[in-house]
C-alpha positions in Angstrom: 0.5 3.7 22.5 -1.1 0.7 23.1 -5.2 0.1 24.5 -5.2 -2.6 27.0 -8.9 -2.4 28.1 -9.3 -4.8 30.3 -6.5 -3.2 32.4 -7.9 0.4 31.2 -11.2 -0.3 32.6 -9.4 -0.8 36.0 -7.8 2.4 36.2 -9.6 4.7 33.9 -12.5 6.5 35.8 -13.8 7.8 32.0 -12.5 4.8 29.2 -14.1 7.2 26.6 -12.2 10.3 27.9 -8.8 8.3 27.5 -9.4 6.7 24.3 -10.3 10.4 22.8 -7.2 11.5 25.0 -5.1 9.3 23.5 -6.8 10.0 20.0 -3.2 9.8 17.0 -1.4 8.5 19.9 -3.5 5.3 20.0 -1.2 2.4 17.3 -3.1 -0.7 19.2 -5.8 -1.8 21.0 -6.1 -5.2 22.7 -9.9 -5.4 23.7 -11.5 -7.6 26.2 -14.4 -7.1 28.6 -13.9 -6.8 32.2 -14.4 -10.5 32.6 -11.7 -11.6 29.9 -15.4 -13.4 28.5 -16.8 -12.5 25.4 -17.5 -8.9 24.3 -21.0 -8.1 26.1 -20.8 -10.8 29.2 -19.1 -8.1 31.6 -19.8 -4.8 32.5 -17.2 -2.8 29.9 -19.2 0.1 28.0 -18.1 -1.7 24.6 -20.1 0.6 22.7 -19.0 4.1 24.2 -15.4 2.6 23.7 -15.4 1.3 19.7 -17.3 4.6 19.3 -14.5 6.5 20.7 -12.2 4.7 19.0 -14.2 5.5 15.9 -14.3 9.1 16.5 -10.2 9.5 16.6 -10.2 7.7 13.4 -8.5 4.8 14.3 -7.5 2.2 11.8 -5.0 -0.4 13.6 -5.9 -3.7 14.6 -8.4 -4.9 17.6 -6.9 -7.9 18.7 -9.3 -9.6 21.2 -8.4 -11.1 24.0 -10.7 -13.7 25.7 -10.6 -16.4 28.6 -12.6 -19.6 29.5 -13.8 -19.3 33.0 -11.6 -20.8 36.2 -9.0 -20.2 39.1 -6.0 -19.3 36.8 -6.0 -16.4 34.1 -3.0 -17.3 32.7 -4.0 -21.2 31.3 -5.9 -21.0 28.9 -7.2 -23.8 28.3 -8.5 -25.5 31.4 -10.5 -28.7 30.7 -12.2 -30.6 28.2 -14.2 -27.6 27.5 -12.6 -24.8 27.0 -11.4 -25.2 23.6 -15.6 -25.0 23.0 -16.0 -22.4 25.1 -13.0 -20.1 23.5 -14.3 -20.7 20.3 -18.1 -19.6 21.6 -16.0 -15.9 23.3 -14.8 -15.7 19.8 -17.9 -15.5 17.9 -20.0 -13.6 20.1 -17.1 -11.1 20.2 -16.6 -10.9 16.3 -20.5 -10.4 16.4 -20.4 -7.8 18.8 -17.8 -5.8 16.8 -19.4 -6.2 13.6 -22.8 -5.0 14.9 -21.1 -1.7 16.6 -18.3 -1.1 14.1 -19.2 1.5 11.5 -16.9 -0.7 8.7 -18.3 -3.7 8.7 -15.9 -5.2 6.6 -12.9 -4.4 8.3 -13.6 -6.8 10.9 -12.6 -10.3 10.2 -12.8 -13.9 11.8 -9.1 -14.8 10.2 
C-alpha cells in the first residue's frame, strides 16, 4: 500500500487513524503538505503523521513531493525562479523530517 498524503489529507477525516490502520500494509509513503510547499507551510499535521508512521514501525522510503507556486500543478518548473524555490521546499522539508523523525540518520538529502 502506498501513502499519498497530499491526496490522504483530502479524504481522510483522521490521517493518524489511517496510517495506524494501514500499519504492515503501509510499503510507501509519498509525503507532501496540503499545499504541495514545503513540509510546515500548509495545514497537514506532519507531526501526528511521521509519528504514526513511527509507531507501525515503518522503514520504507518518504519520498517528498513538493511544488513551486502557480496556475498549473503539473509544471514544475514555472519561471526563472522555481528552480530556487524547489530547492528552498527541499531543505526546509529535509529539516522538518530530521527534526521530527526519531532516526535521524535515516533521513538523507541524496
Amino acid at each position: 500500500m502506498t501513502l499519498d498524503l497530499f491526496h490522504a489529507h483530502l479524504e481522510e477525516p483522521d490521517l493518524r487513524k489511517a496510517i495506524l490502520k494501514a500499519g504492515r500494509h503501509l510499503l510507501h509513503a509519498h509525503i507532501a503538505d496540503t499545499n504541495r510547499q514545503g513540509l510546515g507551510r500548509g495545514h497537514l499535521d506532519v507531526v501526528a503523521c511521521l509519528h504514526a508512521l513511527q509507531t507501525i514501525g515503518y522503514a520504507g522510503s518518504v519520498v517528498l513531493e513538493v511544488m513551486p507556486p502557480g496556475p498549473n500543478p503539473f509544471q514544475s518548473i514555472k519561471d526563472t525562479q522555481s528552480v530556487e524555490v524547489l530547492d528552498g521546499y527541499i531543505r526546509e522539508s529535509i529539516a522538518v523530517l530530521r527534526h521530527h523523525w526519531g532516526n535521524t540518520q535515516r533521513v538523507s538529502d541524496a
